[in-house]
KERO-219661 format. One line per 5 residues: number of its first residue (from 1); for each residue x, z, y of N, C-alpha, C, O. Coordinates in pm, whole numbers. Each point is the difference from the previous one (the first is absolute). Layout:
# KERO-219661
NUM) X,Z,Y,X,Z,Y,X,Z,Y,X,Z,Y | ...
# end
This chain:
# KERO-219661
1) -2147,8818,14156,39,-52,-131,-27,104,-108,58,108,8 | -146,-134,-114,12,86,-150,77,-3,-31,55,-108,-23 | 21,268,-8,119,-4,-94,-66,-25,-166,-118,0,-32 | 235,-21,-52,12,-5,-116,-76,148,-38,-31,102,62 | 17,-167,-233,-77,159,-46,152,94,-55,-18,122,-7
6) 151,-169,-27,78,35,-5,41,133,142,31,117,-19 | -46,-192,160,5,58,85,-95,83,28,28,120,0 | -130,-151,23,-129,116,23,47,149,-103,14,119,27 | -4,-173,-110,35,146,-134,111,57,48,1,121,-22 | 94,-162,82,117,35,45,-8,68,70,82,92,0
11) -196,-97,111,-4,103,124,-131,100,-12,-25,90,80 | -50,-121,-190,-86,118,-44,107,110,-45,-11,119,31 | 112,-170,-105,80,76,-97,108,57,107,62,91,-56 | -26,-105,160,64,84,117,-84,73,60,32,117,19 | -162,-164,27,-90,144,25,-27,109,-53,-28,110,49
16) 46,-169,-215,-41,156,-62,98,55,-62,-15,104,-64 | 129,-168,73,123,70,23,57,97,86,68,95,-39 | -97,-120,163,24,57,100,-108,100,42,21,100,67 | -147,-141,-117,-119,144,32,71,59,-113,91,71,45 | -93,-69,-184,23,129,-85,138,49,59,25,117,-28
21) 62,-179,98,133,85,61,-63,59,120,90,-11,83 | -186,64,-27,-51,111,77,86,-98,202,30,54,107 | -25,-180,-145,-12,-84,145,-118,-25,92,-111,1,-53 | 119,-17,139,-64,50,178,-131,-169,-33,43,-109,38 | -150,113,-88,-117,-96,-22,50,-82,104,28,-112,-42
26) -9,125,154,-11,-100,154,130,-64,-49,-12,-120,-28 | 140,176,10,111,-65,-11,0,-86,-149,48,-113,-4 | -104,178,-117,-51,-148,-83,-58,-103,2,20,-103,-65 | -129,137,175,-87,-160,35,105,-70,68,4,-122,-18 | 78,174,89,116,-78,99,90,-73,-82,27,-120,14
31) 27,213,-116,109,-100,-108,-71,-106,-65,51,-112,1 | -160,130,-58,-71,-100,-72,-37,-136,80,-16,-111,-51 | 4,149,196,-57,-135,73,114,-98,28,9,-119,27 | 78,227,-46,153,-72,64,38,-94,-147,19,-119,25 | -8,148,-134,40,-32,-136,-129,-90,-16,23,-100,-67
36) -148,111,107,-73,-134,13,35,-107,80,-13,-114,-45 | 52,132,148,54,-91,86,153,-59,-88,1,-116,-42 | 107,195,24,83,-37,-91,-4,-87,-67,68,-102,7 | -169,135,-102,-20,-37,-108,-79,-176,-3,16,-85,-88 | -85,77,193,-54,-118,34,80,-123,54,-31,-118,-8
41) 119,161,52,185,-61,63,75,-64,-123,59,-106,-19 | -89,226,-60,86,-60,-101,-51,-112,-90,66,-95,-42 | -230,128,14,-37,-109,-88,-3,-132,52,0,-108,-60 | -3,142,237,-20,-150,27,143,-73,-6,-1,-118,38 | 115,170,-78,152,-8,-37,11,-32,-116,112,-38,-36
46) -233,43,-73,0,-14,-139,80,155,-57,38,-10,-116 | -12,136,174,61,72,-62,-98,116,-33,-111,-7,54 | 135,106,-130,-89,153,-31,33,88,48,66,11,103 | -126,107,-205,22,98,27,125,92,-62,12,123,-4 | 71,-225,-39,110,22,-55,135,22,108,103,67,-5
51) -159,-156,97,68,7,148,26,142,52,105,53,37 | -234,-5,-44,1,125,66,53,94,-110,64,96,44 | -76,-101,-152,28,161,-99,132,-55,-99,34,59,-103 | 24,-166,149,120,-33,-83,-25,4,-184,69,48,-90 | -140,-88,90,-71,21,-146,26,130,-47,68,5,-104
56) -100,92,149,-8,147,-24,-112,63,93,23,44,112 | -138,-46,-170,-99,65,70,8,166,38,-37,50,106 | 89,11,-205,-16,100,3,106,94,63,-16,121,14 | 154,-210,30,105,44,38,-73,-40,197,30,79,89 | -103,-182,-62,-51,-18,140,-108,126,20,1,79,95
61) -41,-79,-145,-164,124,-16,98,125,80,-33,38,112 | 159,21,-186,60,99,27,46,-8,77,-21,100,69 | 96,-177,-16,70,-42,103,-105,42,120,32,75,93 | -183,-143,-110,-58,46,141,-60,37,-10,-101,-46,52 | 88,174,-131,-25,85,-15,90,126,59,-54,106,34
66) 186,-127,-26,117,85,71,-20,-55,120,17,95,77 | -32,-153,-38,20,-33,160,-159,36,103,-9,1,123 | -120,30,-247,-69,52,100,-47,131,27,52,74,-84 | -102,-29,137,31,123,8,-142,64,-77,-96,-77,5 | 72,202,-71,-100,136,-72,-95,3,111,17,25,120
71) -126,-58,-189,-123,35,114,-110,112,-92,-107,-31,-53 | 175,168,54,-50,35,-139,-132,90,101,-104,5,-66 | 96,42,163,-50,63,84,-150,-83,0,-106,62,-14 | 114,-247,37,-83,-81,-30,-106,-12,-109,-119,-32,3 | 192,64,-87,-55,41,-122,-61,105,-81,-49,4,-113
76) 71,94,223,-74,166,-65,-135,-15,32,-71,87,-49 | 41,-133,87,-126,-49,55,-64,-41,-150,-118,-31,16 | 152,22,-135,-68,-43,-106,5,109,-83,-69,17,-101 | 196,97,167,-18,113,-115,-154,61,-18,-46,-9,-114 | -20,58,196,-158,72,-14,-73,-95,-91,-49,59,-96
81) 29,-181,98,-62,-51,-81,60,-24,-164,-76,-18,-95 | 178,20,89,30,-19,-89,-28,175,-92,-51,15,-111 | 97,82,191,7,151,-63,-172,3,1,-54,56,-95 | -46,-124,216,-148,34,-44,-62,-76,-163,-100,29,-65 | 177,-106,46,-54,-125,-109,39,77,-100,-91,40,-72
86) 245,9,36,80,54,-98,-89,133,-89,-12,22,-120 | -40,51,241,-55,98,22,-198,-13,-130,-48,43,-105 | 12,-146,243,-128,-53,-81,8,-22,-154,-62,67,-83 | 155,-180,55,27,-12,-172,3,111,-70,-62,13,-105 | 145,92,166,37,63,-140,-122,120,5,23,102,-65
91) -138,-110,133,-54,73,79,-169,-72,-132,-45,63,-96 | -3,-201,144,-110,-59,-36,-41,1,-154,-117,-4,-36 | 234,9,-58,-28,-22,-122,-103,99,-79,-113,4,-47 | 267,94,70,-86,176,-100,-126,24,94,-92,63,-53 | 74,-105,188,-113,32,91,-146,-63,-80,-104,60,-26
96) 144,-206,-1,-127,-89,-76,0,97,-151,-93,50,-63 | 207,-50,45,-68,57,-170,-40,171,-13,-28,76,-93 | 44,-63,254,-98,166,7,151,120,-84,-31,95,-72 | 161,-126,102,49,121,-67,154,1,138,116,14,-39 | -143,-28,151,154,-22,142,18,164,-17,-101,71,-3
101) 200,-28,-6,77,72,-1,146,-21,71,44,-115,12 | 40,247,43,123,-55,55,98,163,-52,-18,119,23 | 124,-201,-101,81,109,-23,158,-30,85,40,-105,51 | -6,174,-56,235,18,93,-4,-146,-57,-34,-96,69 | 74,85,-208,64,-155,-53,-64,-117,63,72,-97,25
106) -230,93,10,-6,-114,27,29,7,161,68,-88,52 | -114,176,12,11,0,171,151,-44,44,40,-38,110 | 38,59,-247,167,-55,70,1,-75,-31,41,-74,89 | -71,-10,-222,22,-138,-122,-72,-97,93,52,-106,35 | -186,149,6,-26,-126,41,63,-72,162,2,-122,16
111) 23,175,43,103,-34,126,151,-50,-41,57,-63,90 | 21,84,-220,85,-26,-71,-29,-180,-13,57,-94,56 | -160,97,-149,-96,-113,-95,13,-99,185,76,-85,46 | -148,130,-15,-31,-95,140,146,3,51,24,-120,-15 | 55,156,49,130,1,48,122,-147,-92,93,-72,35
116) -163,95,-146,63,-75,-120,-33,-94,23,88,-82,23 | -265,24,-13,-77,-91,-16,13,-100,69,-31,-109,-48 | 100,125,234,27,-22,144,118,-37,-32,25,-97,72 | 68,119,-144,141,-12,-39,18,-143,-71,58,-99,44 | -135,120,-183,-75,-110,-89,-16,-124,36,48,-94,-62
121) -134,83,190,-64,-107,59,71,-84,77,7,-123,-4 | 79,254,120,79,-95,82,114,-53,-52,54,-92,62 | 5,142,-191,84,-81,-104,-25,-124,-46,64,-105,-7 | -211,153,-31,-59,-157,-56,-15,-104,165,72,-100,10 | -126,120,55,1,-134,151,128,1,-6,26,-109,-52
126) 84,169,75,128,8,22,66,-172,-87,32,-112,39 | -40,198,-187,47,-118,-126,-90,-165,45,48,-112,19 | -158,151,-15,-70,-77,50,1,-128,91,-17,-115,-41 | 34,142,134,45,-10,147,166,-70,-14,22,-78,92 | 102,94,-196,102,-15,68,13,-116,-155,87,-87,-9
131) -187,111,-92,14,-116,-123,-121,-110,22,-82,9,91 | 83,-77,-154,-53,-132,-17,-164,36,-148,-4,-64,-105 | -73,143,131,-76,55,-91,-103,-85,7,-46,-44,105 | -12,5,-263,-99,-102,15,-146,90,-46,3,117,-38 | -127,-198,50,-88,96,66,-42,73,-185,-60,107,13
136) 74,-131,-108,42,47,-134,57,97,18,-55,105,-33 | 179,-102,92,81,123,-39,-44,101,138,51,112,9 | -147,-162,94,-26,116,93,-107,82,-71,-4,123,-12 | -110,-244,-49,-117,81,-99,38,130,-73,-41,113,24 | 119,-149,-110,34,51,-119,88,154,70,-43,112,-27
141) 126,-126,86,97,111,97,-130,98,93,-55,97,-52 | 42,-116,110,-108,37,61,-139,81,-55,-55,98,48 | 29,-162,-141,-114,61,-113,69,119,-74,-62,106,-4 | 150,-111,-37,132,79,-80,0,132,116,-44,113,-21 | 95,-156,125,32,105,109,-148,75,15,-12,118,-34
146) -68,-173,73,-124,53,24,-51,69,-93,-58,103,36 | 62,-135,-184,-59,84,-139,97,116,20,-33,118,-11 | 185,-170,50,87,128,-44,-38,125,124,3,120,-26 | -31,-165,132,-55,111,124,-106,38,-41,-12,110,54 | -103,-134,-136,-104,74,-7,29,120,-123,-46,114,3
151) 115,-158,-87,60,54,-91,59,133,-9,-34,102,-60 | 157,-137,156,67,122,91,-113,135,33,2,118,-35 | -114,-211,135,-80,130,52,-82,96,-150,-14,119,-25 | -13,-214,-28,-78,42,-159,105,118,-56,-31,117,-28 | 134,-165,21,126,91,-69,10,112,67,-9,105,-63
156) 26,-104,176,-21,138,144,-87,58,-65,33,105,-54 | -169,-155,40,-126,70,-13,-4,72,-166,-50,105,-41 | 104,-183,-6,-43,60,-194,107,137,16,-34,115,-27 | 163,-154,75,98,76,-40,-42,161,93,33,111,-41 | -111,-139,172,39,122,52,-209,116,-65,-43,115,8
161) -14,-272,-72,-113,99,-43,53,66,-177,-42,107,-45 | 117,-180,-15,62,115,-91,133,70,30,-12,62,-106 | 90,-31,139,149,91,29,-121,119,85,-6,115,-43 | -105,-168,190,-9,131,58,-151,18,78,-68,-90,48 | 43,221,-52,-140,18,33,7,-45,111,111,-19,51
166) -267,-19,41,-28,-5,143,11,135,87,-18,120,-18 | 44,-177,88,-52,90,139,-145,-18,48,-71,98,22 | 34,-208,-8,-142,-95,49,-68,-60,-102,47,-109,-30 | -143,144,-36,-96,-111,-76,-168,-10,106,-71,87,52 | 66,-178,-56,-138,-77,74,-108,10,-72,-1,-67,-103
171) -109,145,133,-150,-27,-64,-56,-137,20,71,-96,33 | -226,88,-59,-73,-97,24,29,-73,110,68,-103,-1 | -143,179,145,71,-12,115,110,-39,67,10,-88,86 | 60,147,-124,175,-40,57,41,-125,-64,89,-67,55 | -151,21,-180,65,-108,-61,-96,-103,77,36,-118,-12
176) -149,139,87,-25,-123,65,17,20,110,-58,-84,69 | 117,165,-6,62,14,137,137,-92,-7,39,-80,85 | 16,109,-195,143,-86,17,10,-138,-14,76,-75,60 | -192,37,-178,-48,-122,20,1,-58,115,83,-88,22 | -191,132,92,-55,-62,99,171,24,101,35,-88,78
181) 29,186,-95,86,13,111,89,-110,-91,37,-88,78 | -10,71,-158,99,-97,-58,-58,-153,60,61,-94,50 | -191,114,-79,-22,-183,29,41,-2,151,88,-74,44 | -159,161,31,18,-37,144,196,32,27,34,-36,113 | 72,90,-192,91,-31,2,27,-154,13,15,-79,94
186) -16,73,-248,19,-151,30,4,-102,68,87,-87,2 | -226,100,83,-43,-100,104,85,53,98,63,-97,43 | -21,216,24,47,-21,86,125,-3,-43,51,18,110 | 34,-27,-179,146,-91,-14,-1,-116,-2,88,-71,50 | -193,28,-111,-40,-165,-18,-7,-31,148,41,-115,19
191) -73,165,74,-32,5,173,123,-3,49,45,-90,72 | 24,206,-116,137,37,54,116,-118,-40,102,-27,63 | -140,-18,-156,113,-99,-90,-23,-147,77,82,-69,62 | -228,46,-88,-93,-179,88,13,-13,-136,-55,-108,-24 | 109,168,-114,-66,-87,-105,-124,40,-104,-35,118,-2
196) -13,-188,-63,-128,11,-55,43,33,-187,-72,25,-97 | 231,-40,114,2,53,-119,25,135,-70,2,31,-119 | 17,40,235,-73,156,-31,-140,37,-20,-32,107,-52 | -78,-226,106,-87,55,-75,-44,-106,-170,-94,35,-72 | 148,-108,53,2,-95,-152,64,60,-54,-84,54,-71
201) 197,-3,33,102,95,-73,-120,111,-45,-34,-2,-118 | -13,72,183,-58,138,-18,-161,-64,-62,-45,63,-95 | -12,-145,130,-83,-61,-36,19,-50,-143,-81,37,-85 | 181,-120,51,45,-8,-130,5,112,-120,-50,-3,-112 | 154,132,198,50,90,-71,-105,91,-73,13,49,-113
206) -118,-34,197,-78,78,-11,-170,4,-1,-77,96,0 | 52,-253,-2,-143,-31,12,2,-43,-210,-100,26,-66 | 169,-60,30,-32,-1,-172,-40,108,-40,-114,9,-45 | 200,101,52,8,147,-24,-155,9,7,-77,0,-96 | 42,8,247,-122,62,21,-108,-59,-100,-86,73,-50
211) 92,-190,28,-85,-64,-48,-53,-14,-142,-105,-33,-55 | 293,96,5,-28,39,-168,-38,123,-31,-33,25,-116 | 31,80,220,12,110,-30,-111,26,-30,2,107,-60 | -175,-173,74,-118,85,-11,-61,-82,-126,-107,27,-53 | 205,-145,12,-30,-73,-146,-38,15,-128,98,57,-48
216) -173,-71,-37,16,92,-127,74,-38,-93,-17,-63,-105 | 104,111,158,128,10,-90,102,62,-76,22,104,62 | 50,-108,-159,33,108,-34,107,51,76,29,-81,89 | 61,206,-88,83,57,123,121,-89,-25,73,-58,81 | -68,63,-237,133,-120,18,55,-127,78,94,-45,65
221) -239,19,-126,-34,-174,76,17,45,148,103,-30,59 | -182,88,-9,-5,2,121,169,17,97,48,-68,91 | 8,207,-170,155,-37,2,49,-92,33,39,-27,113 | -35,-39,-212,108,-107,21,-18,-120,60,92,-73,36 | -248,40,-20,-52,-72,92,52,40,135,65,-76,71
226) -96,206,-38,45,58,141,167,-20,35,47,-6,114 | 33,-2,-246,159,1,36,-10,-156,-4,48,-54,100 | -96,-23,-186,93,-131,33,-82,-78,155,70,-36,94 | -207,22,-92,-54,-122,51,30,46,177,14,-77,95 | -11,234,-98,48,-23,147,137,-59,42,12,-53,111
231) 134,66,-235,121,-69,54,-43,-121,27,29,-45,111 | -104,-35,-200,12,-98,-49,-68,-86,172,21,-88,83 | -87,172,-113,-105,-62,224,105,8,92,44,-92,70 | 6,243,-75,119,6,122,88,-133,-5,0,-78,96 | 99,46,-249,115,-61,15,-31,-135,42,76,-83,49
236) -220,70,-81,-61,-179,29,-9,-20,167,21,-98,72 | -78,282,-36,-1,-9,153,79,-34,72,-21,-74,96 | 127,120,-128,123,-3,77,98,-115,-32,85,-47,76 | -105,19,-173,79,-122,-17,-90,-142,73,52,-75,83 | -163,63,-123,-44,-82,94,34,17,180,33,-92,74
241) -49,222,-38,33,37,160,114,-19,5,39,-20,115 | 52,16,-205,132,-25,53,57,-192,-11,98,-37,65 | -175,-59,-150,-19,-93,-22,-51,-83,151,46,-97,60 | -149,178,-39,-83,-61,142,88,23,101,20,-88,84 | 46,217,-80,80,-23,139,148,-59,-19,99,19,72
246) -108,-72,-152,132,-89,-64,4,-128,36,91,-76,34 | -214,65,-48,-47,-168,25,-45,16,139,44,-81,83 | -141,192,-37,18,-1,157,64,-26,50,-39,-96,66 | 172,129,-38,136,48,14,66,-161,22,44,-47,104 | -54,-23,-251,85,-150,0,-87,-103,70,33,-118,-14
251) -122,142,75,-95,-58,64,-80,39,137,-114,-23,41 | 228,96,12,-61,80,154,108,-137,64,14,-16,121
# end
């Protein structure tokens, strides 16, 4: 029997509830099949999903959420990719425009920035996941979050190239060494992750840049071309990727 699209959303929105609470993957496919089965009982009863969460979604979410148990051990398994990706970004930019340097402020700021960013996100699936969000307000949230993370790393980077000298500045050479080690970063988190949006993110972020940079243009233009049109790719990126597996999701 097809559940309702009411229901389908219902149990996307307990999966990714329960993945951003750091729960055991095997034991979420288990709750979800069971709450499909549930859930199929009830409609043929004429009743919802109101049955199950007492018209309080977000008070059920928690609830089993306490009763299953931290599978956080499960999950470190994403730290390397995530610290190789973190790494690449703040790594690819000054590399394309030929000036990567690394001073104290940024080598701590940016593990901060990424620490924040990881924080950010699983807040947002969290809210997500336990409200009733229509695909408007995921666009719009999501694009926001994503401009404000690239942002963050930008701020790392301006603030620690004026307050303090380098330790490391990169010649010719080294700036396309980091390049090439950055792209092949990417790919392999994108490997490590199974998703493809580690390499569209970076593709976004950083293929305009390249492209304005040899333009004849004036430095201004080129500026501010370089600050807006890459948010503007990322937040579309990601808000669409988060759109698709939304609708994936109400339709698995």
């Amino acid at each position: 029997m097809k559940l309702s699209k009411r229901s389908e959303e219902f149990i996307a929105n307990v999966r990714m509830y329960l993945m951003t609470s750091g729960k055991n993957e095997r034991e979420i496919d288990e709750v979800a099949e069971e709450l499909e089965d549930h859930l199929a009982e009830l409609e043929i009863r004429g009743e919802s999903v109101d049955r199950i969460t007492g018209g309080s979604p977000k008070e059920y979410l928690a609830s089993l959420e306490q009763e299953m148990e931290n599978d956080y051990a499960g999950w470190l398994k994403y730290v390397p990719a995530f610290l190789v990706s973190f790494a690449a970004f703040a790594a690819m930019g000054p590399a394309i425009r030929g000036m990567f340097s690394l001073n104290l402020l940024q080598l701590i700021g940016y593990p901060v920035v990424a620490g924040v960013v990881i924080m950010l996100y699983r807040t947002l699936f969290r809210k997500m996941a336990a409200g009733q969000w229509s695909d408007k307000k995921l666009f719009f949230v999501g694009g926001g979050l994503s401009m404000l993370s690239v942002l963050l790393f930008v701020g790392v980077l301006l603030a620690g190239s004026f307050i303090m000298d380098p330790f490391y500045t990169a010649g010719r050479t080294g700036n396309l060494v980091i390049i090439l080690l950055s792209a092949a970063a990417f790919a392999a988190a994108a490997i490590m992750m199974g998703s493809w949006l580690l390499i569209t993110i970076p593709v976004a972020l950083f293929l305009p840049e390249w492209l304005i940079l040899p333009m004849p243009l004036q430095e201004e233009a080129k500026m501010i071309a370089s600050a807006i049109i890459p948010f503007i790719a990322v937040a579309l990126v990601i808000s669409a990727h988060l759109l698709y597996e939304k609708r994936k999701a109400d339709h698995a």
